[in-house]
C-alpha distance (Angstrom), angle and dihedral (degrees) to the residues before:
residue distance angle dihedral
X1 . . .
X2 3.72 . .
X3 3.92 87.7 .
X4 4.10 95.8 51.7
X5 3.38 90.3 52.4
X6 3.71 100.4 53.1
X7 3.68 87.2 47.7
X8 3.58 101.1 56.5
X9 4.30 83.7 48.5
X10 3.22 89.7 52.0
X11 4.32 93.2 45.1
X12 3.63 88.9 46.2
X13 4.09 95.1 53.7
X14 3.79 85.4 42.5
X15 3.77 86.0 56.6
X16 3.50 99.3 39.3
X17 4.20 85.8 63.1
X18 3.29 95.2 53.7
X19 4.06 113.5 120.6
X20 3.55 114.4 -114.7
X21 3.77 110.9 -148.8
X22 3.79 101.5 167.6
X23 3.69 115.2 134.3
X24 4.05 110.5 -131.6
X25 3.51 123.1 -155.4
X26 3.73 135.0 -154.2
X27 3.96 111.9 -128.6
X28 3.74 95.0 -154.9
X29 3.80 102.1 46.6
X30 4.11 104.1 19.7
X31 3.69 90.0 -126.2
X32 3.59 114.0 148.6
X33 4.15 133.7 -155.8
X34 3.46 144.2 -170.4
X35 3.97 99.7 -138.7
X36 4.17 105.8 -124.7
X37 3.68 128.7 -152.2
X38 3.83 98.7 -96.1
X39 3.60 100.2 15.6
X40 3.93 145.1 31.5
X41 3.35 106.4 -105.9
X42 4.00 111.2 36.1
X43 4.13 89.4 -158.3
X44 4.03 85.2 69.6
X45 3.69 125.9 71.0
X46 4.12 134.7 24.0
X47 3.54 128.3 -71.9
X48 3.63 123.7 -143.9
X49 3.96 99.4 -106.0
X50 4.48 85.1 53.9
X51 3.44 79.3 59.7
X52 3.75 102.0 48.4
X53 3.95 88.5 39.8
X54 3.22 96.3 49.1
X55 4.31 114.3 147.9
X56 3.69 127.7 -144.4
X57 4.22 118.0 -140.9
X58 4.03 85.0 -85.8
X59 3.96 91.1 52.2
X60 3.42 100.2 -122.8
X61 3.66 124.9 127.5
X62 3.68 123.3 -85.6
X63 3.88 105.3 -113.5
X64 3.65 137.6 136.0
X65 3.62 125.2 -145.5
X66 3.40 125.7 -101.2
X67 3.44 107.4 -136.0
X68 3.72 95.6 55.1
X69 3.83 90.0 46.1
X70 3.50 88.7 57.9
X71 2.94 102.1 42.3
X72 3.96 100.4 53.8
X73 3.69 88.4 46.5
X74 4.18 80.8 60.4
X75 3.38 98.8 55.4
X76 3.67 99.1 27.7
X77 3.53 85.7 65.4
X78 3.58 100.8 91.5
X79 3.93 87.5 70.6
X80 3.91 120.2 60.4
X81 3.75 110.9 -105.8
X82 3.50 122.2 -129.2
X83 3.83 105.0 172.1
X84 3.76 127.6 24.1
X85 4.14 118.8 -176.9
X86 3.59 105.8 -170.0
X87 4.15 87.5 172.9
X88 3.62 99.5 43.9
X89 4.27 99.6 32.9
X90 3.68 100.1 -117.7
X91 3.55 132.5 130.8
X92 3.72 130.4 178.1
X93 3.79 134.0 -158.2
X94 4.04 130.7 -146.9
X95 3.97 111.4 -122.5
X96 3.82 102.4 -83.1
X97 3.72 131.4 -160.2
X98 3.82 128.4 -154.6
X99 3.25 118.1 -125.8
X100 3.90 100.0 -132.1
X101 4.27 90.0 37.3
X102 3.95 105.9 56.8
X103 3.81 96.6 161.1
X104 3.89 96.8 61.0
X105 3.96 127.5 51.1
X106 3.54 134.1 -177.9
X107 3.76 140.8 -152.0
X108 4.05 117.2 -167.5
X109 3.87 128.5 -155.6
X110 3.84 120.8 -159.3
X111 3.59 134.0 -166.5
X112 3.88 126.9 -174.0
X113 3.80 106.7 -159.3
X114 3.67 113.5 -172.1
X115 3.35 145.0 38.0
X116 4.03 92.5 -128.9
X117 4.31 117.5 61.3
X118 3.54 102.7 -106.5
X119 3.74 127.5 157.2
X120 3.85 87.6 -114.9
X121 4.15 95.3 44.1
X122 4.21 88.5 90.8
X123 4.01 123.2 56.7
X124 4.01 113.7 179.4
X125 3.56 127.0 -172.8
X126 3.49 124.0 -155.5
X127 4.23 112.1 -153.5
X128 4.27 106.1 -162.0
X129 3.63 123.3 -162.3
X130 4.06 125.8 167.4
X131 3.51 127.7 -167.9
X132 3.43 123.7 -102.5
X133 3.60 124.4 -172.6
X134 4.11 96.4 -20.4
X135 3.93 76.0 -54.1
X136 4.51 120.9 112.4
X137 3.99 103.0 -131.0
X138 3.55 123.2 -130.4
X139 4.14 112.6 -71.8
X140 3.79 119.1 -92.9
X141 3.79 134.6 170.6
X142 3.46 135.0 -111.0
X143 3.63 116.7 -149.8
X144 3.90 98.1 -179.0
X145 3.77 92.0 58.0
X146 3.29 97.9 40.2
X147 4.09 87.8 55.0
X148 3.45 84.1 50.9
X149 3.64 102.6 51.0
X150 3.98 86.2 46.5
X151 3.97 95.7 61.8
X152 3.71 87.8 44.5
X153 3.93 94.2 56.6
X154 3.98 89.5 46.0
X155 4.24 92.1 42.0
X156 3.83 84.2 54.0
X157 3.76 100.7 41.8
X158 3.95 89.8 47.8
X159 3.49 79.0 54.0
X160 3.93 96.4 55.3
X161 3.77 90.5 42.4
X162 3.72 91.2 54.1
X163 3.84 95.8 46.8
X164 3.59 88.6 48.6
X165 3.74 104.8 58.9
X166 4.02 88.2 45.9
């Protein structure tokens, strides 16, 4: 008993993998599709290797480099993360409070550029807000910290690159 019922299970997830090539048509308009995995016409949407090959206007691949990735994820670190975008080169603190400066928090934004480690490859912005009568003031930048949070990414992923090719 046991065994009959296992193999039907196992005929009907055979079955179920089959590919369906039949061509649909639409009665009213004539249009005809090839049913796809996730969608019901496999000409229309994006497959997971456009998005992996994707081009920018130069034609060159979309990649970020390593060493600056790295290397922000280091010294972002101090901050908890709540997005990382390993494709697109973006990486995106929580609001984070020092310990000794309770009045003032900060939230930092950092995107790696290129592919190639370049002193312009990484952009970080630094989002300020200090607290004002139990009450977070509106968001403003700081420049200065941002500059400084910059040099440190690209001091530490020179660093990377240089223990690497030891």
């Amino acid at each position: 008993m046991n065994k009959n019922v296992l193999l039907a299970f196992f005929l009907i997830l055979i079955s179920a993998c089959s590919k369906n090539n039949s061509i649909s048509q639409n009665p009213t308009t004539n249009d005809k599709r090839t049913p796809g995995l996730f969608s019901r016409d496999s000409e229309k949407g994006i497959s997971l290797s456009d998005i992996l090959n994707q081009k920018n206007s130069s034609g060159d691949n979309i990649n970020v480099n390593g060493y600056l990735w790295r290397a922000s994820l280091n010294i972002l670190s101090i901050a908890p993360l709540i997005s990382t975008d390993a494709l697109g080169g973006t990486i995106i603190t929580d609001w984070y409070v020092k310990k000794n400066i309770k009045d003032k928090r900060i939230k930092i934004t950092a995107y790696v550029k290129t592919s190639e480690l370049r002193s312009d490859g990484i952009e970080v912005k630094v989002h300020v807000q200090k607290l004002i009568n139990n009450v977070w003031s509106d968001t403003f930048t700081d420049n200065n910290l941002a500059s400084k949070i910059e040099d440190s990414i690209l001091n530490e992923a020179r660093n990377l690159r240089i223990s690497a090719n030891k």
